[in-house]
KENU-227338 format. One record per residue (C-alpha): residue number from 1; x, y negated, z negated; residue in one letter. Coordinates in steps of 0.05 Angstrom, whole numbers, padded with zeros to 5 digits, always signed. Layout:
BEGIN
{nr = NUM, c1 = X, c2 = Y, c3 = Z, rest = a}
...
***
This chain:
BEGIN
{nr = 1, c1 = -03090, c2 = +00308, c3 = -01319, rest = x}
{nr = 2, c1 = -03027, c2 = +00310, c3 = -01283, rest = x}
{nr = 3, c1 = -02948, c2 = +00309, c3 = -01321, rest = x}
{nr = 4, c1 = -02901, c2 = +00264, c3 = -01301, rest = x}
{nr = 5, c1 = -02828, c2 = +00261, c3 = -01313, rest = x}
{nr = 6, c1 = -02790, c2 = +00204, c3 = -01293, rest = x}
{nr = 7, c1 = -02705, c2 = +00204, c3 = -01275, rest = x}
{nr = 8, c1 = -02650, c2 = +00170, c3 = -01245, rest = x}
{nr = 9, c1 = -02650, c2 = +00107, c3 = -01297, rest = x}
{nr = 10, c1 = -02575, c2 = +00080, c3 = -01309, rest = x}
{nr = 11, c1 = -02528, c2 = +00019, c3 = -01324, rest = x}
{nr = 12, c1 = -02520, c2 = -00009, c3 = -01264, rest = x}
{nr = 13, c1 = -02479, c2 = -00074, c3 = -01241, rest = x}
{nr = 14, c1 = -02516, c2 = -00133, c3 = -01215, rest = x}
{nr = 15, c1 = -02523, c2 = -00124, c3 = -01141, rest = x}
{nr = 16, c1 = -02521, c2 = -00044, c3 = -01143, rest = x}
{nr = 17, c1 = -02573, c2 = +00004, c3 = -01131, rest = x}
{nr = 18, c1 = -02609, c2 = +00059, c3 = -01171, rest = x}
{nr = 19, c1 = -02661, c2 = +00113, c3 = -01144, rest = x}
{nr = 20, c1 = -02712, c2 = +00134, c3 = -01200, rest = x}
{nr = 21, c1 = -02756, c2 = +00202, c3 = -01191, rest = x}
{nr = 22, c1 = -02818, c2 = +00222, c3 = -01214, rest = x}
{nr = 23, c1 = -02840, c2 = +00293, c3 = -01208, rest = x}
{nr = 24, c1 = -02915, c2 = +00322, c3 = -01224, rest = x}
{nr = 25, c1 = -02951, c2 = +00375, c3 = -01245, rest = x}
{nr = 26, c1 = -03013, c2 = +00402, c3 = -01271, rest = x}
{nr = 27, c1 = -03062, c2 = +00386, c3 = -01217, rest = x}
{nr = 28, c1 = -03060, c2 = +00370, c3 = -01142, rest = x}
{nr = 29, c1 = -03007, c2 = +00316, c3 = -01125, rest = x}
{nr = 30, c1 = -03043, c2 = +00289, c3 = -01064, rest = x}
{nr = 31, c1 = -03110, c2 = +00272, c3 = -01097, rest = x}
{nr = 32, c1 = -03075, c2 = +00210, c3 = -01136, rest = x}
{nr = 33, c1 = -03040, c2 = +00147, c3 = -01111, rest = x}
{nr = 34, c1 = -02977, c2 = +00134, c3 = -01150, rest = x}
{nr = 35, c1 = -02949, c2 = +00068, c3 = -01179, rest = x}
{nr = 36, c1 = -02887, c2 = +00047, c3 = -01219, rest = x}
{nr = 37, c1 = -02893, c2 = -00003, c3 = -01268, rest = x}
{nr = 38, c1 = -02840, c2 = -00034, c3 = -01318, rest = x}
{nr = 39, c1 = -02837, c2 = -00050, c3 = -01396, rest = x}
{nr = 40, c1 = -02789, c2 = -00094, c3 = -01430, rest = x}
{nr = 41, c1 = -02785, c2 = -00087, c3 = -01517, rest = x}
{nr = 42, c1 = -02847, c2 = -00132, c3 = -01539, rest = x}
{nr = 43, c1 = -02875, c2 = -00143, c3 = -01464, rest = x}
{nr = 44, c1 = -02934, c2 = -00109, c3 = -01429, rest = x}
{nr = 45, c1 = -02923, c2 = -00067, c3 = -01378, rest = x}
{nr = 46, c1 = -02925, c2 = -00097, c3 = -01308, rest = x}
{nr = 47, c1 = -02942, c2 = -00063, c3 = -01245, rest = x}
{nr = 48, c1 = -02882, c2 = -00058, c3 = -01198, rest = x}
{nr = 49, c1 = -02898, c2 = -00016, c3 = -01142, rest = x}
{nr = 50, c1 = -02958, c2 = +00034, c3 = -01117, rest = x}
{nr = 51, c1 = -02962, c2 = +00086, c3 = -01055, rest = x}
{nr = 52, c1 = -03027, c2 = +00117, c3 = -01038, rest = x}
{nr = 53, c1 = -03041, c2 = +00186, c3 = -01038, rest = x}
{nr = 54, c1 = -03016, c2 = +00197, c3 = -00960, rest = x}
{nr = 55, c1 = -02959, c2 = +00156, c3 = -00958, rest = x}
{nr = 56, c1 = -02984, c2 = +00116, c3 = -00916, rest = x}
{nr = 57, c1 = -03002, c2 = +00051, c3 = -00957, rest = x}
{nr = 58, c1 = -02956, c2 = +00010, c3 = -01006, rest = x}
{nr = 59, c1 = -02954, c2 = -00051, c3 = -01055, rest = x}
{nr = 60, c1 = -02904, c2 = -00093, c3 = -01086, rest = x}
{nr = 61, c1 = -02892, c2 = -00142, c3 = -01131, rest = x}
{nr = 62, c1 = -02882, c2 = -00199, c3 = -01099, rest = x}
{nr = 63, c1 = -02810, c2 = -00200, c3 = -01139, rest = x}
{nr = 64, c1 = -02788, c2 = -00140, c3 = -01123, rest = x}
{nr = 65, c1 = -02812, c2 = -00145, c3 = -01044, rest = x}
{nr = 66, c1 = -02744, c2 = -00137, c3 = -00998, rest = x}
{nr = 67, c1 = -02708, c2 = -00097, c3 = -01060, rest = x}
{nr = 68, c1 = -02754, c2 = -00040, c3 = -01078, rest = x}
{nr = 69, c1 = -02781, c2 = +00015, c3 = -01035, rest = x}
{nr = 70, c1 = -02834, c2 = +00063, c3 = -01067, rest = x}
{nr = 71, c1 = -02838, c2 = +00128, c3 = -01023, rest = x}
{nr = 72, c1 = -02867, c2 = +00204, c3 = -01045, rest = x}
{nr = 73, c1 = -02847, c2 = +00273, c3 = -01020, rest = x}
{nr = 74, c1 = -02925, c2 = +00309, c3 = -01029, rest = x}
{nr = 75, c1 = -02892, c2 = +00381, c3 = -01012, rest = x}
{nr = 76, c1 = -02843, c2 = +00364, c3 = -01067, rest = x}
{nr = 77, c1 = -02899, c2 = +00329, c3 = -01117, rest = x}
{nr = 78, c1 = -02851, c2 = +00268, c3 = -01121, rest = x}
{nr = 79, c1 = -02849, c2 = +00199, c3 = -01117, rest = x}
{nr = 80, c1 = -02780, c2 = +00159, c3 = -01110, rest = x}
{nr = 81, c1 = -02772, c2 = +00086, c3 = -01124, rest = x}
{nr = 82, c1 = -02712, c2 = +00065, c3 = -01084, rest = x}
{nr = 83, c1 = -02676, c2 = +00003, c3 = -01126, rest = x}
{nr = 84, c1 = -02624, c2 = -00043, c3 = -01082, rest = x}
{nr = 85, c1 = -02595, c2 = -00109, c3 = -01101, rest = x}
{nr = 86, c1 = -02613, c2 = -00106, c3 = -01174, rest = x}
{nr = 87, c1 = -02615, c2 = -00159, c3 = -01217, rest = x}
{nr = 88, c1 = -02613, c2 = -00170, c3 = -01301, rest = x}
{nr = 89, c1 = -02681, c2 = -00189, c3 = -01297, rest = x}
{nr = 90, c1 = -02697, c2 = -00126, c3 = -01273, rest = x}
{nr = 91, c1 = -02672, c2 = -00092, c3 = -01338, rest = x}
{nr = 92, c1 = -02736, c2 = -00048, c3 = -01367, rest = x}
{nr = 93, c1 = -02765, c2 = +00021, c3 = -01383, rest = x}
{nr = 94, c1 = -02798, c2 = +00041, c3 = -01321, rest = x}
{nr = 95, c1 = -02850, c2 = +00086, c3 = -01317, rest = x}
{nr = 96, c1 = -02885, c2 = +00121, c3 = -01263, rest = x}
{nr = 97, c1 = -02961, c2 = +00130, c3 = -01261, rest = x}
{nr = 98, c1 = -03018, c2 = +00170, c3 = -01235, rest = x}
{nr = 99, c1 = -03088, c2 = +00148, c3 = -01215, rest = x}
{nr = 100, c1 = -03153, c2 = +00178, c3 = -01183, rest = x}
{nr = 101, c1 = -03182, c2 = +00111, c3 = -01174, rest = x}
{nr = 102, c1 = -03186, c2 = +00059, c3 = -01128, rest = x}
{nr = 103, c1 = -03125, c2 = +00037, c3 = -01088, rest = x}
{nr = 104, c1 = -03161, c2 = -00037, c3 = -01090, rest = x}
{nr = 105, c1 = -03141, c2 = -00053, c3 = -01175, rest = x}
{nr = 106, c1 = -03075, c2 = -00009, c3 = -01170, rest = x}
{nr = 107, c1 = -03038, c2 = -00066, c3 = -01196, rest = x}
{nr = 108, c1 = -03074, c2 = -00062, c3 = -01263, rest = x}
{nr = 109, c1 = -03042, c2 = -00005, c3 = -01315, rest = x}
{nr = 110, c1 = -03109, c2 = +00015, c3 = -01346, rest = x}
{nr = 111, c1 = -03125, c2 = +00046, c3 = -01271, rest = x}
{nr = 112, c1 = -03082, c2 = +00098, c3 = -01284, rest = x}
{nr = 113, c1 = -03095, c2 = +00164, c3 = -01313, rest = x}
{nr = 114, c1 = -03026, c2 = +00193, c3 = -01331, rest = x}
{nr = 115, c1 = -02959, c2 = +00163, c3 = -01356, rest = x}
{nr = 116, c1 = -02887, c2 = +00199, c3 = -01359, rest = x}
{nr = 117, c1 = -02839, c2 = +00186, c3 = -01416, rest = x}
{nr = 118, c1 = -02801, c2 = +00126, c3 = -01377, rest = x}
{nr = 119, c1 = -02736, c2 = +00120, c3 = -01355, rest = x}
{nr = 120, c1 = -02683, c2 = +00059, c3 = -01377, rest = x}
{nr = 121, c1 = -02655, c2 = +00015, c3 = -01325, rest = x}
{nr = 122, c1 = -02610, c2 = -00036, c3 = -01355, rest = x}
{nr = 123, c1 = -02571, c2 = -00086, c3 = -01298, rest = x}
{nr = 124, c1 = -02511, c2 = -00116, c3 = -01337, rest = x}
{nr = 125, c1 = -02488, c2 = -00184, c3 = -01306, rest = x}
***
């Protein structure tokens, strides 16, 4: 399996912007497609975002289309969720994934293979 470790969460203003990272290791970066997904206390974790192994393919929730921008550096073994016009709602542990699967169920969290620890974004109003 691949480690992850996540960074960049924050207190943030509503409106402002935050840039989380996600770093690998362990196994080869460009064999998995990556996702971000968020969990609020007592919720399940929701899918967010996802990039495919290239770069060259990306999903969104349809909430967070126009405000989020999921990109990865594969010489780096990163991937970067790019945060802009936040908003309370979007207050959550967020967690970036790894999966060998397909990219057609990468919405669903049981796809992935590998978790990081999470990182806390909290947007105060």
């Amino acid at each position: 399996q691949v480690q992850l470790v996540e960074s960049g969460g924050g207190l943030v203003q509503a409106g402002g912007s935050l840039r989380l990272s996600c770093v690998a290791s362990g196994r080869i970066f460009n064999n998995y497609h990556m996702g971000w997904f968020r969990q609020a206390p007592g919720k399940e974790r929701v899918f967010v975002a996802a990039i495919n192994w290239s770069g060259s393919n990306t999903l969104y929730e349809e909430f967070v289309k126009g405000r989020f921008t999921i990109t990865r550096d594969n010489a780096r073994n990163k991937v970067y969720l790019q945060m802009d016009k936040l908003e309370p709602e979007h207050t959550a542990g967020y967690y970036c994934g790894a999966s060998s699967r397909s990219w057609d169920f990468l919405t669903q969290f049981k796809q992935f293979d590998s978790w990081g620890q999470g990182t806390q974004v909290t947007v105060s109003s």
